[in-house]
N, C-alpha and C positions, 0 to 999 in steps of 0.2 A: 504494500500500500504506500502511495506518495506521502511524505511526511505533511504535506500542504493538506491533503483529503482527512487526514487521521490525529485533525487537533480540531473536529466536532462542527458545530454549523458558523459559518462564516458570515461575518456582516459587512456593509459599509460602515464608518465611523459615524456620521449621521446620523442611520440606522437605531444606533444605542448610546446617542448624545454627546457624542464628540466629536470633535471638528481634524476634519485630514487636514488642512492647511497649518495647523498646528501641532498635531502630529507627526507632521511630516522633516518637523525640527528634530524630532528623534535621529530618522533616518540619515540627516544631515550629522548630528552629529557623532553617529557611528562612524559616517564615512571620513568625517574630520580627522578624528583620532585616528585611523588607521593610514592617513593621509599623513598623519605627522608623527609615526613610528610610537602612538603610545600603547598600542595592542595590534597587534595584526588581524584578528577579526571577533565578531560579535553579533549576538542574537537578540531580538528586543520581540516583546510581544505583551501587547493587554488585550486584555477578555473584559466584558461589560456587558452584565445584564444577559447571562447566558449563551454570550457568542464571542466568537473571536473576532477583534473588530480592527484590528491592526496588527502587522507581522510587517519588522526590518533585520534585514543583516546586510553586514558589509565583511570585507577582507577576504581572510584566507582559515582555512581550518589549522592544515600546517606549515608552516613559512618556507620550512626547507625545500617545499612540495610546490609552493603557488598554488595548494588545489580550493578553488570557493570555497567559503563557509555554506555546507549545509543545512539545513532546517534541524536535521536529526543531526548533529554533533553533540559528540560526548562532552560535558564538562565535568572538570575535579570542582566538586560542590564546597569541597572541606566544608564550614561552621554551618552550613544549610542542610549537613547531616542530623544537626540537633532538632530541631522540628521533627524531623522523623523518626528520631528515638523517642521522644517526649509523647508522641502517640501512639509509640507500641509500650511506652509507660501507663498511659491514661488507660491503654487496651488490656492490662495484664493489673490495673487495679480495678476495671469496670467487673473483673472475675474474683476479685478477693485474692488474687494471688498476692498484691502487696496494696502495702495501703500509704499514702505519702506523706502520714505522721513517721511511718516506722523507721527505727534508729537503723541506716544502713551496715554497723553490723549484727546483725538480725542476718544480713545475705554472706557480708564479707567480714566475719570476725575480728579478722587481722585489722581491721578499722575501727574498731572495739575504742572506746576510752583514750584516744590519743590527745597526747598535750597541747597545751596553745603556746604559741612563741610569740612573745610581747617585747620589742623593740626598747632595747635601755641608753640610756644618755653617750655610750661611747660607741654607737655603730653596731651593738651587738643582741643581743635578745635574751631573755630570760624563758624558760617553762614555768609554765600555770596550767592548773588543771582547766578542764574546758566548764564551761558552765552546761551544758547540757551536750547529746552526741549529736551530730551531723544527720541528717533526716534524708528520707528520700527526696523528698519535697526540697531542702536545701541544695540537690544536685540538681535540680532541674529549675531552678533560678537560680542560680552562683551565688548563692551563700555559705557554702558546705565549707571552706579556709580553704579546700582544696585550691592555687592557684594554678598560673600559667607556664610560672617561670621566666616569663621578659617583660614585667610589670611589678612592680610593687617593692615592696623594702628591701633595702641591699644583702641584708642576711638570709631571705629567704628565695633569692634570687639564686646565691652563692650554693646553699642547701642542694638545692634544686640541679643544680651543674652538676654539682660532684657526684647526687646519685643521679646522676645521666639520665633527667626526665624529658628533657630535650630530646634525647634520643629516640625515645617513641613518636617521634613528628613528622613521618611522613620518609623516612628513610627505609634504606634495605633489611634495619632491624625489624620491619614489620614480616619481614620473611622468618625470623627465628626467634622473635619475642611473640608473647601474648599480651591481652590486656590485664591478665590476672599476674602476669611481670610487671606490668607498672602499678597493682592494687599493691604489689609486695613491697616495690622500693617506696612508693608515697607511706605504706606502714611504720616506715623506719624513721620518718619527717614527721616533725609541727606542723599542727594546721598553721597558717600565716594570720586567722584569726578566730575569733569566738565565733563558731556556730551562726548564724541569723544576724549576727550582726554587719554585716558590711556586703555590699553586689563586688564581686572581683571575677572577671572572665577567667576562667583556666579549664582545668583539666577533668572538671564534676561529669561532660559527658559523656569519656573514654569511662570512668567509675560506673555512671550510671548503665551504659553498653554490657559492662561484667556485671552488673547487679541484675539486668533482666535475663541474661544467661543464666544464672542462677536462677532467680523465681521462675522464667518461663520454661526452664530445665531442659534448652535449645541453645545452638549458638548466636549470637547474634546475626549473623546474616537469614539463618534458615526460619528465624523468629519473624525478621522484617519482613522477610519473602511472606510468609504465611499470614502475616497481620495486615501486611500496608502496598506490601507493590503487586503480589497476587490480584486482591481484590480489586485495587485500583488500575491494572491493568499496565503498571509499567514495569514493560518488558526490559527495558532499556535501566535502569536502575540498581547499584549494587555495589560490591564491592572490588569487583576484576570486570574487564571487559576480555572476551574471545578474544584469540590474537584474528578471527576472521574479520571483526567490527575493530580493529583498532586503528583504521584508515579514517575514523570518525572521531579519534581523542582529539579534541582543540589543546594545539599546544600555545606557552606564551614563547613570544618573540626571545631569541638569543641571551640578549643585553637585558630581559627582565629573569629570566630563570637562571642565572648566572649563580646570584645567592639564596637561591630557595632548592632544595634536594626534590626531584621527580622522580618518586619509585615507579617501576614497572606495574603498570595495570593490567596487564594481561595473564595473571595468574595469582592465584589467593592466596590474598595474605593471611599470615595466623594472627597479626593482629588488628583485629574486627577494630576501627576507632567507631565508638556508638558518638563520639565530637567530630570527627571532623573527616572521616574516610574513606565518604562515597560518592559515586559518580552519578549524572543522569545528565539528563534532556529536558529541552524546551518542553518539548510535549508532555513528558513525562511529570514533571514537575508541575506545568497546569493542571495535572490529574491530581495530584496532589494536592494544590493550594485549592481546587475545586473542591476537594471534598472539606476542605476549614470550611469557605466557606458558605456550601452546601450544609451546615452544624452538623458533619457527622457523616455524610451521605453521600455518593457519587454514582449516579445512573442506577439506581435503588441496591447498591450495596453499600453495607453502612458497615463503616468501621470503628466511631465512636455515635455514642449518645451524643445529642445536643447538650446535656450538660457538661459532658466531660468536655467540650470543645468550646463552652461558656467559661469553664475554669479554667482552661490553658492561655484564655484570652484575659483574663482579670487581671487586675493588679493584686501581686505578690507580693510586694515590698515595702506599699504602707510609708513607716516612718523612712526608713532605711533608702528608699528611692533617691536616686542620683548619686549617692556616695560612691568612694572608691578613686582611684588612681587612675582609671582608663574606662569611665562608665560608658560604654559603646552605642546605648541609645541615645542619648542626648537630652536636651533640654525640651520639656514638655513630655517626655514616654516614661512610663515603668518598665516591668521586667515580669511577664507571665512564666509559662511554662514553656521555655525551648523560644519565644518570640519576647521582642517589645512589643509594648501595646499603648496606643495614645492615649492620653488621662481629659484631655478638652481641646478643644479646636484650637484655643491661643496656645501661650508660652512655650512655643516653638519657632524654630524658624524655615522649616521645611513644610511644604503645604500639606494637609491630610485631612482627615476628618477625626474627631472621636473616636475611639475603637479603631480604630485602623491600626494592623500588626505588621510586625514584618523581621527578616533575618537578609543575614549573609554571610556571601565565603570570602576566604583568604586572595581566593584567584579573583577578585571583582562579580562572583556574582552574586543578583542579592534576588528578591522579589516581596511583594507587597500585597498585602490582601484589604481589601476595604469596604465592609458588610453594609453601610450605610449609604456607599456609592454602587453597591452590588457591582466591584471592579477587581481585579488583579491585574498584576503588573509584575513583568520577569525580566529581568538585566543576566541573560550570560556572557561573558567573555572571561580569558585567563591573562590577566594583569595583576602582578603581584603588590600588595603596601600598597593599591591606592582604592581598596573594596570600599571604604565611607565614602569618597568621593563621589564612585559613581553611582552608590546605590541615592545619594542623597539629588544628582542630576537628574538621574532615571525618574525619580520620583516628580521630582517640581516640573518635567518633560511631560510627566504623561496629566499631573493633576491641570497644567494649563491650557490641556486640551479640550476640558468639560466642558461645554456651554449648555446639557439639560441635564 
């Protein structure tokens, strides 16, 4: 099937309230960038009101190749993996398998009662016991202490280097490590802070990835397959691509993947990242953001309740919102489950609506889902260090297209 035919009914922009002439600034500025070397190609697409109502690309898929960017190109999702862990969480507490009060070691012991390192006057840190344990619920909003490791206080930075947690990121160790290797080395570390207290991006949803291997008592790929890309129909999704579809990995340009390590996608790795490990598609990924939000539902297969897809989209964080050293939503969002989510149409400065969610990856892509404009919006391309950028462009592109 053409990849054009196989992303559902097609509209004019008009059609479902938005204007091609403004739209059409999108498409310009795909081509811009690839015109002035800052990505070699890229996929744009928004849906509105049940159809597809706009589709851009420009460039190349692989540079070394000159071959177009096609419709159905692979991208490395990295942090647009969390969303899709965060609903085969909702999917495996909708069963009682776990519930997102429960103290995650409940699954993974070895994360039982660890201390908290609090930062002292000469650069160095002290242990304190934790005030309470790290929750499921704390891994699927980054409150768990669990961090990043390239963010946040110099000792826990340091920590972090020497048991070589960096090294779980995307390199060939994911051929000979597991994720239940990195629950062992984080066992050995401070949390970086108390429980519930502080938003800090890092490492909660590679944790969370081993934690539903445990509760769903599957691996994590044969979990997601069976919860989220089976039902949803995307074939294209996962965590290896066939070496026969690897004519279809969008790579980034030379001079951008210089300093970032591209492991081999064409055979599986042992270590499943439930943070940041999988790949998909345009299409594939509308299937996805269709069924948020459808609350639950996609072409009458339903993967969550509308409740559970009400509470992945709430605010989480309450007092604690915006804190942190590198808070990634920004000014005016909180922090649901696996997404931001807008708190009121002001004290932002990116256009949106209320409720309106959204994520992204490390390679530049991001997407957007918006229940009150019944709209979504998908940015892929692989550009590395500059994902806020364009997910924040993409957005103010597609929201000044509305006129109904």
């Amino acid at each position: 099937m053409e990849p054009e035919t196989d992303l559902g009914d097609l509209a004019t922009p008009e059609e479902v309230g938005l204007s091609s002439a403004r739209l059409a600034r999108i498409e310009y500025l795909l081509a811009s960038q690839v015109d002035d070397g800052q990505f070699p190609g890229a996929v744009a697409l928004v849906f509105r009101r049940g159809r597809v109502a706009y589709i851009a690309r420009a460039g190349m898929v692989t540079p070394s190749t000159g071959t177009p960017m096609p419709l159905d190109a692979i991208f490395r999702i990295y942090s647009m993996t969390k969303p899709i862990t965060s609903v085969a969480a909702m999917s495996l507490h909708e069963e009682g398998l776990l519930d997102l009060s429960d103290p995650v070691g409940r699954f993974l012991p070895e994360l039982a009662n660890l201390p908290v390192g609090e930062s002292t006057s000469d650069g160095g840190y002290r242990l304190v016991t934790a005030e309470r344990e790290m929750t499921v619920l704390d891994l699927l909003r980054h409150t768990s202490g669990i961090v990043g490791g390239y963010f946040g206080t110099p000792w826990i930075l340091k920590l972090y280097e020497q048991a070589g947690i960096r090294e779980f990121d995307h390199t060939d160790v994911a051929f000979t490590t597991s994720t239940q290797d990195l629950v062992t080395a984080l066992s050995t570390l401070p949390l970086a802070m108390q429980p519930g207290s502080h938003w800090e991006y890092g490492r909660s949803g590679d944790v969370m990835g081993r934690l539903l291997e445990i509760a769903g008592g599957r691996s994590l790929d044969a979990l997601l397959d069976d919860r989220v890309f089976t039902p949803l129909g995307m074939a294209d999704t996962g965590f290896f691509v066939s070496p026969q579809q690897a004519h279809r990995i969008a790579q980034p340009a030379e001079s951008f993947a210089a300093d970032t390590v591209l492991r081999d996608f064409t055979s599986r790795p042992t270590f499943l990242s439930g943070g940041s490990g999988a790949f998909s598609t345009v299409r594939d990924y509308l299937r996805f953001t269709r069924m948020l939000l459808g609350m639950g539902e996609l072409e009458g297969q339903r993967v969550l309740s509308r409740k559970s897809v009400e509470l992945m989209t709430s605010d989480h964080l309450g007092t604690i919102y915006g804190t942190g050293p590198d808070y990634m939503p920004r000014d005016g969002y909180t922090f649901g489950l696996g997404v931001a989510v807008r708190k009121e149409p002001g004290l932002s400065d990116v256009l949106g609506s209320a409720g309106d969610f959204w994520w992204l990856g490390r390679g530049s892509t991001s997407f957007f889902v918006d229940p009150a404009e019944d709209m979504i919006g998908l940015f892929m391309t692989q550009r590395y260090w500059r994902a806020r950028h364009y997910q924040r462009v993409f957005k103010n592109l597609v929201y000044q297209a509305v006129i109904d």
